[in-house]
C-alpha positions as CSV (number, residue, x, y, z in Angstrom):
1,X,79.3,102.9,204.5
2,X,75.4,103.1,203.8
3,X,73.7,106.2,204.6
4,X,71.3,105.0,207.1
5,X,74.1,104.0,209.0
6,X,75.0,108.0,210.0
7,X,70.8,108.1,210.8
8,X,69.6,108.0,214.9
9,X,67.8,105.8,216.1
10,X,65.3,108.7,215.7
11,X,65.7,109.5,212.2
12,X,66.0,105.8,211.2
13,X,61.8,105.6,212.9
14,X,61.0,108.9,211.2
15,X,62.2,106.9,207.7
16,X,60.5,104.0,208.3
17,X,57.4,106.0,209.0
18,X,57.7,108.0,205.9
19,X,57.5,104.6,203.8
20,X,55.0,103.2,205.2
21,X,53.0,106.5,204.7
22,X,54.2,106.0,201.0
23,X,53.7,102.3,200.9
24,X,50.2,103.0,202.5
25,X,49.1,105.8,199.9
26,X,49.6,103.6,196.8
27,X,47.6,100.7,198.5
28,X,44.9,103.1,198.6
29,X,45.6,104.5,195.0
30,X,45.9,101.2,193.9
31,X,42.2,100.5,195.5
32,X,40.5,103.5,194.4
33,X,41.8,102.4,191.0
34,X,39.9,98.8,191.1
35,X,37.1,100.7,192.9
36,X,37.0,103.2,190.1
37,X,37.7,100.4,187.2
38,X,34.8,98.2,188.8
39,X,32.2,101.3,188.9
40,X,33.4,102.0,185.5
41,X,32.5,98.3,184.4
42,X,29.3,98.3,186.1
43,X,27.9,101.7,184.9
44,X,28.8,100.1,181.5
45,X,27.1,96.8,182.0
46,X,24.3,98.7,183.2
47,X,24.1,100.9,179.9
48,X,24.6,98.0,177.3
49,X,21.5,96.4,179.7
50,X,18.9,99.6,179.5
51,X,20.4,100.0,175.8
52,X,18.9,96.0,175.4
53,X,16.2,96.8,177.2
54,X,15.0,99.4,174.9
55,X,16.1,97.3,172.0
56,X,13.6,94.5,173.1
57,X,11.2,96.9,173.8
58,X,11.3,98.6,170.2
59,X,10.9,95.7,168.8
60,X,8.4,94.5,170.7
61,X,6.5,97.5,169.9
62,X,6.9,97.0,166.1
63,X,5.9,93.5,166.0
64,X,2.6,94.4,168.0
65,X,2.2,97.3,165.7
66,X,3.0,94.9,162.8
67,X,0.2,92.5,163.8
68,X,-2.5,95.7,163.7
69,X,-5.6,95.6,161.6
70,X,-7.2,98.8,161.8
71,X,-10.6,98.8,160.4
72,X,-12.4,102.4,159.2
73,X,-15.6,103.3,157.7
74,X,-15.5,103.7,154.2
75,X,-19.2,104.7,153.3
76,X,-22.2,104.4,155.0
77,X,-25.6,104.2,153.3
78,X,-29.4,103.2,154.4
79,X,-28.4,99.5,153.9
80,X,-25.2,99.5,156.0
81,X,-21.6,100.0,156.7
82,X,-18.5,99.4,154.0
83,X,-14.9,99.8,155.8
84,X,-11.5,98.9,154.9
85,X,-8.6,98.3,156.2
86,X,-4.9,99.9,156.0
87,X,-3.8,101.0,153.2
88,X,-0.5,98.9,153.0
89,X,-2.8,95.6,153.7
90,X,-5.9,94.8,151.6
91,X,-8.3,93.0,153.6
92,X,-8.4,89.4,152.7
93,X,-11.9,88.2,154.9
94,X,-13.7,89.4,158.7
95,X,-15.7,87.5,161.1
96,X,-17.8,90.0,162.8
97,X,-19.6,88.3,165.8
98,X,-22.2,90.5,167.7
99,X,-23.5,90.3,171.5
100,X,-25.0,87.3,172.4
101,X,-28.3,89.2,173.1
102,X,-29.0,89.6,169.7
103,X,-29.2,86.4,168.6
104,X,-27.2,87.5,165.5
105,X,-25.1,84.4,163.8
106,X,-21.3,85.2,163.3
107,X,-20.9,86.9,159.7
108,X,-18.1,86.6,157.6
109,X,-17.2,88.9,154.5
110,X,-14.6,87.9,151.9
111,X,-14.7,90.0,148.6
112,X,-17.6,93.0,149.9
113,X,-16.3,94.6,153.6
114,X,-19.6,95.8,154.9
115,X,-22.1,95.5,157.6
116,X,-25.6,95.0,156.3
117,X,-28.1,96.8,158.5
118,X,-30.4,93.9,157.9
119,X,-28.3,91.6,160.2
120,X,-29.4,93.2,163.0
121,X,-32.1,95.2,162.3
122,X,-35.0,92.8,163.6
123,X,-33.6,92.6,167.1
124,X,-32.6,96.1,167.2
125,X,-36.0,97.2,166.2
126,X,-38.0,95.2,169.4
127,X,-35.4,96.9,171.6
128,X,-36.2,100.4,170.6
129,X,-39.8,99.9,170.3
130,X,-42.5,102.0,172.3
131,X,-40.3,105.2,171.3
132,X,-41.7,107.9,168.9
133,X,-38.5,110.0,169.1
134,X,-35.1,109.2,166.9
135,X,-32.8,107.2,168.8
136,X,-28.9,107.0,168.4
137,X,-26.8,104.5,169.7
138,X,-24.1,102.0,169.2
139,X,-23.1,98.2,169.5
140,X,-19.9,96.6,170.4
141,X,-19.0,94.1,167.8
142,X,-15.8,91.5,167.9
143,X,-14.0,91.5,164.3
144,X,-11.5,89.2,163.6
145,X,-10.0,90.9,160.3
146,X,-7.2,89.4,158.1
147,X,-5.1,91.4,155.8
148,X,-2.1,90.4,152.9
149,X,0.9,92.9,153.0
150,X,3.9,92.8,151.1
151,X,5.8,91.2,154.2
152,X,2.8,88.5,154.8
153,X,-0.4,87.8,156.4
154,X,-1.4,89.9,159.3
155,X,-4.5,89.0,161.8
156,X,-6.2,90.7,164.6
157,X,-8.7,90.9,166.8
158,X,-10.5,93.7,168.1
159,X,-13.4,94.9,169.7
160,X,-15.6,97.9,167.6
161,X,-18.2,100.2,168.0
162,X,-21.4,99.9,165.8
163,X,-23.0,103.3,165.3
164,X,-26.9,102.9,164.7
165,X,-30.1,105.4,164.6
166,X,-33.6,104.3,164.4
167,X,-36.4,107.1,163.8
168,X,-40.1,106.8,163.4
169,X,-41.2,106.4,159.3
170,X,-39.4,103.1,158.6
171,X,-42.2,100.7,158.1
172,X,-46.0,101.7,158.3
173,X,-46.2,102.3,162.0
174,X,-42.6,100.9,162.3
175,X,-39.1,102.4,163.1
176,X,-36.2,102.8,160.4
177,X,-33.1,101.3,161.2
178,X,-29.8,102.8,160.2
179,X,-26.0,102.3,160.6
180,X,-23.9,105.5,160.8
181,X,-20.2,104.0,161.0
182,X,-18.3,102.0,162.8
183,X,-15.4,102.5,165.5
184,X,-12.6,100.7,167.1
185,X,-12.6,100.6,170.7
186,X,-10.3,98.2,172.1
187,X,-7.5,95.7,170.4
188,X,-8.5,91.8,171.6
189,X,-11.4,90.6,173.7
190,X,-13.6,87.8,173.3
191,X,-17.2,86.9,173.6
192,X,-17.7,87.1,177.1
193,X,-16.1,90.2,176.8
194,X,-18.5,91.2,173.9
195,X,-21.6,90.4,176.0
196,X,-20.5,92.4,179.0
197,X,-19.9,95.6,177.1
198,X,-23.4,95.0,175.7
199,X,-24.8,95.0,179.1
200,X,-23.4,98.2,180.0
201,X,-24.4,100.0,177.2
């Protein structure tokens, strides 16, 4: 004789109750477990995306840093600027283009990496004339420099500052005109750019 045969009617409910209480608890267990599984794929999705993220972003970071020409004065004497580039990349030639106000032609160096005061001297005398005191100031240039490194060519274009000074004693009656070194201001820019950095100076 089976022993729910003995049960009430009573008992028999109370049973039936009990499993689907039982039945109901692993349905639940068994969909916090896909909940659980699916939060646990997601949280890892979302990792192995941020961890690609900041993959893409490192080396997006190098390779700008790669393509990075910094210029710096070398010496400065009464007939211009030398600079140089970094150290792991010997400079192979410059264009250096000045602010259309000038009138200045683009000048290009190859083998000597300098600024001759000369180029700009004329123009920058007329500006500053009418003054007795010494005058310090400075030009934004747009270098284009190309280097050679072990790993290839590297080329970039940046916008610079162009320290000058003119003082009284140059020529008889005149003004002297002197570069004191240069500085990097920006990476890129053009010569609209150029001119409109002029203007505001």
């Amino acid at each position: 004789m089976s022993p729910d045969a003995d049960e009430t009617p009573a008992e028999k409910a109370e049973s039936r109750a009990i499993r689907r209480r039982w039945i109901s608890i692993g349905e639940a267990v068994a969909v916090a477990g896909v909940v659980i599984a699916g939060l646990t794929f997601w949280s890892g999705y979302e990792d192995r995306q941020d961890a690609a993220a900041d993959k893409a972003a490192t080396r997006a970071e190098k390779s700008a840093e790669r393509r990075r020409v910094p210029l710096t004065t070398a010496a400065t004497d009464k007939r211009g600027v030398e600079f140089r580039g970094p150290a792991d990349c010997p400079l192979a030639s410059t264009d250096i283009r000045f602010p259309s106000a000038l009138g200045v032609a683009t000048q290009t160096t190859v083998a000597t990496h300098r600024i001759d005061a000369d180029w700009i001297a004329r123009p920058m005398r007329k500006l500053t004339d009418g003054g007795a005191d010494r005058r310090d100031g400075r030009i934004p240039i747009l270098v284009t420099a190309t280097c050679t490194a072990d790993d290839g060519d590297r080329s970039e274009t940046a916008i610079y500052d162009l320290l000058w000074r003119t003082e009284p004693g140059g020529l008889i009656g005149g003004r002297s005109f002197t570069l004191r070194g240069m500085v990097r201001r920006a990476a890129g820019g053009d010569q609209t750019r150029l001119d409109s950095l002029w203007k505001g100076v």
